[in-house]
Legacy VTK file of the C-alpha trace (Angstrom):
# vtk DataFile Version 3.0
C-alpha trace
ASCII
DATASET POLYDATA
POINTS 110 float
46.634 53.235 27.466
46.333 55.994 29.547
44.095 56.278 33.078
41.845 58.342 33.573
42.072 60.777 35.776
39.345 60.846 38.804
39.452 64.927 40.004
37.963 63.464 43.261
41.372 61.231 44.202
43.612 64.389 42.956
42.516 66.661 45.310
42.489 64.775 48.089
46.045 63.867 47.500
46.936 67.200 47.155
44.880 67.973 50.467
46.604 65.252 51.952
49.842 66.818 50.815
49.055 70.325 52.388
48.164 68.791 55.568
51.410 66.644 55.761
53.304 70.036 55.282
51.190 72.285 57.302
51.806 69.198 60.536
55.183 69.484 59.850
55.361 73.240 60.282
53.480 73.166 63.336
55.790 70.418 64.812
58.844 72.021 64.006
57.290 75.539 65.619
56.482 73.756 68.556
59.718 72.309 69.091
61.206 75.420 68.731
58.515 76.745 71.441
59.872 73.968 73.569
63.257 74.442 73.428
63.137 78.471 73.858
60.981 77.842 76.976
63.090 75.392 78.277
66.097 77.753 78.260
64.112 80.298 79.706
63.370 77.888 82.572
67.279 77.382 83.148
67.891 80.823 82.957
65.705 81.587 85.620
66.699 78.549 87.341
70.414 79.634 87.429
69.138 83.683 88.355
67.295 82.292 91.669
70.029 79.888 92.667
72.912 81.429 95.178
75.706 81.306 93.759
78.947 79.748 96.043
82.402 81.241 95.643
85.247 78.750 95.598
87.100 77.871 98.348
90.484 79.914 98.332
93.477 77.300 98.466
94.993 76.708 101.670
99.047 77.173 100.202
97.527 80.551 99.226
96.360 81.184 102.930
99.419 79.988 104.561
101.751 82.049 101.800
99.608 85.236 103.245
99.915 84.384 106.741
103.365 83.838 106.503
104.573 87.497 104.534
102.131 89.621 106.339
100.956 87.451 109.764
99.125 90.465 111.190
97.345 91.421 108.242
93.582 92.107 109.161
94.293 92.705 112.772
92.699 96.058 114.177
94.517 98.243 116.585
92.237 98.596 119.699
91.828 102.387 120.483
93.037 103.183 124.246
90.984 104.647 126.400
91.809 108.311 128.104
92.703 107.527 131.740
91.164 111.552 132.366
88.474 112.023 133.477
88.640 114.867 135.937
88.166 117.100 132.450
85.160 117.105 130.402
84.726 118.403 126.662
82.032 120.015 125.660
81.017 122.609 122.904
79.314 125.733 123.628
76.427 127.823 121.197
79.297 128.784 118.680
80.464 124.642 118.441
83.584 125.167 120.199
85.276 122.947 122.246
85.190 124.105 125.680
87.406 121.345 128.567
85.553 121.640 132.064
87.305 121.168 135.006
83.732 119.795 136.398
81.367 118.301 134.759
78.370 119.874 136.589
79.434 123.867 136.210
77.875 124.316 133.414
74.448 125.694 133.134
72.031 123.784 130.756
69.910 127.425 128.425
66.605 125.946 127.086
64.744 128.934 125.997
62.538 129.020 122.787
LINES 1 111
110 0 1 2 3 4 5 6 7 8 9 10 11 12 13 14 15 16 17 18 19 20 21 22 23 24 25 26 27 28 29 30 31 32 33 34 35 36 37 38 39 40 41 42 43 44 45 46 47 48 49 50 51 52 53 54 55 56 57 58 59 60 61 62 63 64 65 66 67 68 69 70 71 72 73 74 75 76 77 78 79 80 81 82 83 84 85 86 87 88 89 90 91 92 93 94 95 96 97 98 99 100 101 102 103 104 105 106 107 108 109
């Protein structure tokens, strides 16, 4: 014999059913909520963090040092030993060399 079927129990099964499936969506959503903010959290984890360089190996240095040992070594400029002349440049921009410093005559006019 058949049972009967109470509409009642049905549609609270099926209600049951929705539920089950609409939990499920949400659960899967938020784990994929989770996950994209966690890899937005490395991301700017890595952004803020100062990056090192690596060391440069030593047999690299030495190898340098020993084909070009002066490399990064500046030439000191000399300094002129005169200075009984003076340089200086006149209205035009010229160069003018004074024998002394103090004959020349200083035009402020407006």
């Amino acid at each position: 014999m058949p049972q009967p079927i109470d509409p009642q129990t049905e549609l609270g099964r099926i209600t049951a059913a929705e539920r089950i499936q609409q939990i499920s969506d949400r659960a899967s959503l938020a784990a994929q909520q989770r996950v994209a903010e966690d890899t937005d959290k490395q991301q700017r984890l890595l952004e803020q963090e100062v990056q090192e360089t690596h060391q440069k190996n030593k047999e690299v240095e030495t190898e340098t040092k020993r084909r070009n040992p002066f490399m990064g070594r500046r030439k000191k400029k000399k300094k002129s030993s005169d200075d009984s002349t003076h340089t200086l440049y006149n209205e035009n921009e010229n160069k003018e060399i004074v024998e002394d410093p103090d004959d020349h005559t200083l035009d402020i006019t407006i």
